[in-house]
C-alpha positions as CSV (number, residue, x, y, z in Angstrom):
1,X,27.1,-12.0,3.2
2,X,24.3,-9.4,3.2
3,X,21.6,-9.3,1.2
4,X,21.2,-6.5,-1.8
5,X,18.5,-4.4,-2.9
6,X,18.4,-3.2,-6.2
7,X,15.7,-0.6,-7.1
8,X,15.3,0.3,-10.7
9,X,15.4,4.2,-10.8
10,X,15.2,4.9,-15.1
11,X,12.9,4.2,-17.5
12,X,13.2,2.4,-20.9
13,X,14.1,5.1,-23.3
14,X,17.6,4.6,-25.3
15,X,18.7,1.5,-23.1
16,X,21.5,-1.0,-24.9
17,X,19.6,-4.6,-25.6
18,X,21.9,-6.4,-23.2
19,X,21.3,-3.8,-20.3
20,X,17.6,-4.7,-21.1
21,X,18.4,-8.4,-20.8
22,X,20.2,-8.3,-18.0
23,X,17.2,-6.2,-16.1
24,X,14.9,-9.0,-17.1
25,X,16.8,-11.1,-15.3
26,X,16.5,-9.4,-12.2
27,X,13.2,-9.0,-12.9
28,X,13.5,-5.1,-13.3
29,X,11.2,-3.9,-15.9
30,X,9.6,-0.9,-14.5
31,X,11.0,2.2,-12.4
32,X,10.6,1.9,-8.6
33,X,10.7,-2.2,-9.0
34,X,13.0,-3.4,-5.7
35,X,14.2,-6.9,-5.6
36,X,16.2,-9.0,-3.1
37,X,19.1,-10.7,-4.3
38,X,22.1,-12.5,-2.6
39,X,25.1,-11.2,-2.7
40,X,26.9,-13.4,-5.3
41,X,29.8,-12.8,-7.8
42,X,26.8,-13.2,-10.6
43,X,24.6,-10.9,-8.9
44,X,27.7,-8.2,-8.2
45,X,28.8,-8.6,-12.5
46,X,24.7,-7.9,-13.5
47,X,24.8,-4.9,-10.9
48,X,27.7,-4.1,-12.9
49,X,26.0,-4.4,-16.3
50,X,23.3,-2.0,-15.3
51,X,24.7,0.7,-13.0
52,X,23.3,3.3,-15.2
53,X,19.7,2.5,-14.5
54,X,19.5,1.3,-10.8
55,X,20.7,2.0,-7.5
56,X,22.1,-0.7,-4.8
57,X,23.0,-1.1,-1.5
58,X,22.7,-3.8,1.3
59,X,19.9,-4.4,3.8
60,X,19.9,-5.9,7.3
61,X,16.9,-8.4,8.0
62,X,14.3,-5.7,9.8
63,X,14.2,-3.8,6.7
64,X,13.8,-6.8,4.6
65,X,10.9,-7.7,6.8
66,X,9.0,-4.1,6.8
67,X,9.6,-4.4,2.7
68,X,7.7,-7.3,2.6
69,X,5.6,-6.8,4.8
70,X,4.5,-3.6,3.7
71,X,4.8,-4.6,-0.2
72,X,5.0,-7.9,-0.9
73,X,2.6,-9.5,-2.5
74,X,1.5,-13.5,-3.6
75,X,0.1,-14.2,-6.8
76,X,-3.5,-13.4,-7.0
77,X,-2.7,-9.9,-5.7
78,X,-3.4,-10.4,-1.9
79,X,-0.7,-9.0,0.7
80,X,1.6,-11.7,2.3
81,X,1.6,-12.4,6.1
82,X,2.8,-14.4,8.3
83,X,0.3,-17.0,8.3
84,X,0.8,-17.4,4.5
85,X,4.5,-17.5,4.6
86,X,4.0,-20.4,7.2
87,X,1.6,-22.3,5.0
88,X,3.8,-22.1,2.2
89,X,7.8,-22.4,3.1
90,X,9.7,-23.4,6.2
91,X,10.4,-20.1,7.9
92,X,7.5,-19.4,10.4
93,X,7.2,-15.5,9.8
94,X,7.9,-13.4,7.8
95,X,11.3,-11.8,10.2
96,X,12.3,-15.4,10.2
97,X,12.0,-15.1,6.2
98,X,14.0,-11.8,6.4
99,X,16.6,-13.5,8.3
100,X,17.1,-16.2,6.0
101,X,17.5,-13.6,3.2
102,X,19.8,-11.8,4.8
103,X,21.9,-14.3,5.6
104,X,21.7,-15.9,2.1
105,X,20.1,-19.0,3.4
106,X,16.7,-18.4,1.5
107,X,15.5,-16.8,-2.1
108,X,12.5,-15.2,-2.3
109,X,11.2,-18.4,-4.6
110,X,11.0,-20.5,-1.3
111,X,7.8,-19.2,-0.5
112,X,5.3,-20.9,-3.0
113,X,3.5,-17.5,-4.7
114,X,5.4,-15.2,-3.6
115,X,6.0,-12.6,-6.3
116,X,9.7,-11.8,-6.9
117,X,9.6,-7.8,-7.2
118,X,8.0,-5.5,-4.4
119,X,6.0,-3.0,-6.6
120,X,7.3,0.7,-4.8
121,X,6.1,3.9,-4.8
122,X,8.4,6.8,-6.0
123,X,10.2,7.9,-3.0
124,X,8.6,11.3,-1.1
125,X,10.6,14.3,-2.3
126,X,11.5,12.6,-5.5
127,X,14.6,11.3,-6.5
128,X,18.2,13.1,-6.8
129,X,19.7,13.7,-10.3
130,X,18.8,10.6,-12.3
131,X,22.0,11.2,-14.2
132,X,24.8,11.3,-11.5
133,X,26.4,8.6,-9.2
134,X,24.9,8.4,-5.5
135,X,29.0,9.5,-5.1
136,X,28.3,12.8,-6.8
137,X,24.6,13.7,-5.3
138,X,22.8,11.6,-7.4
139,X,20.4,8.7,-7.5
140,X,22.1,5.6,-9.6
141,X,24.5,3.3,-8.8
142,X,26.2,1.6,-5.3
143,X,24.9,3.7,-2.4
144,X,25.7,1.0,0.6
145,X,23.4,1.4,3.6
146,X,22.4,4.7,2.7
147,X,19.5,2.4,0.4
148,X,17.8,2.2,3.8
149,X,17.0,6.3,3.6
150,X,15.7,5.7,0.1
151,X,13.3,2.9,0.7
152,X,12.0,4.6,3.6
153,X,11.5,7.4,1.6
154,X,9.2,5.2,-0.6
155,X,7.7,3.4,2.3
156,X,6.5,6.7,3.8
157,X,2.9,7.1,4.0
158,X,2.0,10.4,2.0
159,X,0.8,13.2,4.3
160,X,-2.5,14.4,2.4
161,X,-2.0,18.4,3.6
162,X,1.2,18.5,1.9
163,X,2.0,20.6,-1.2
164,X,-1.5,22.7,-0.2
């Protein structure tokens, strides 16, 4: 049972008041917000509820651990590490964290301070249509491991001589 992550690709104008709700619950209120979720017949009928406004797929424990790694962050603002996660859970890294996550054996609450939603970058190149499925070459919905492409999109570091 893989993990899921669910990145939030629309905005906030002309969204149905239970969509919104059931956003909050994942905790996505901005665009580019990614969370890790387990894959759980709750999980799968919210996904369900907001298809029109985020993208989805599932992620294997290396990419978990570059996410937060790269992104996460613990209340107060400073960037996690390993030292911090072994401080504050049972899991002695952070890839041991990943692992646990992947496998559904942890949430991201079990580290103390850890903040819930990694904070992401629009992806480089932009986004495909923002009105189409990820079935019909665009950006919302259930796109499987192809979500790895897209978050390394947004974990690319941009390259200051392009678009001179």
């Amino acid at each position: 049972m893989p993990a899921i992550a669910v990145v939030r690709v629309k905005g906030h104008a002309k969204i149905q008041h239970t969509t919104v709700d059931t956003m909050n619950q994942m905790k996505l209120n901005r665009p580019n917000h990614c969370v890790i979720l387990p894959q759980t017949i709750t999980t799968k009928g919210m996904l369900q509820k907001a298809k029109d406004y985020v993208t989805w797929g599932e992620v294997n424990h290396e990419l978990i651990a570059r996410l937060l790694h790269q992104r996460g962050k613990i209340v107060g603002g400073d960037k996690l590490t390993d030292t911090y996660v072994k401080a504050n859970s049972k899991f002695t890294s952070i890839l041991s964290f990943a692992k646990a996550l992947e496998k559904g054996e942890a949430r991201m609450s079990d580290v103390k301070g850890l903040k819930p939603v990694l904070r992401m970058p629009p992806p480089r190149q932009g986004y495909e249509s923002t009105k189409k499925t990820f079935g019909d070459h665009g950006a919302i919905g259930y796109r499987g491991d192809k979500i790895e492409k897209l978050l390394d999109r947004m974990l690319a570091k941009p390259n200051p001589t392009e678009g001179k």
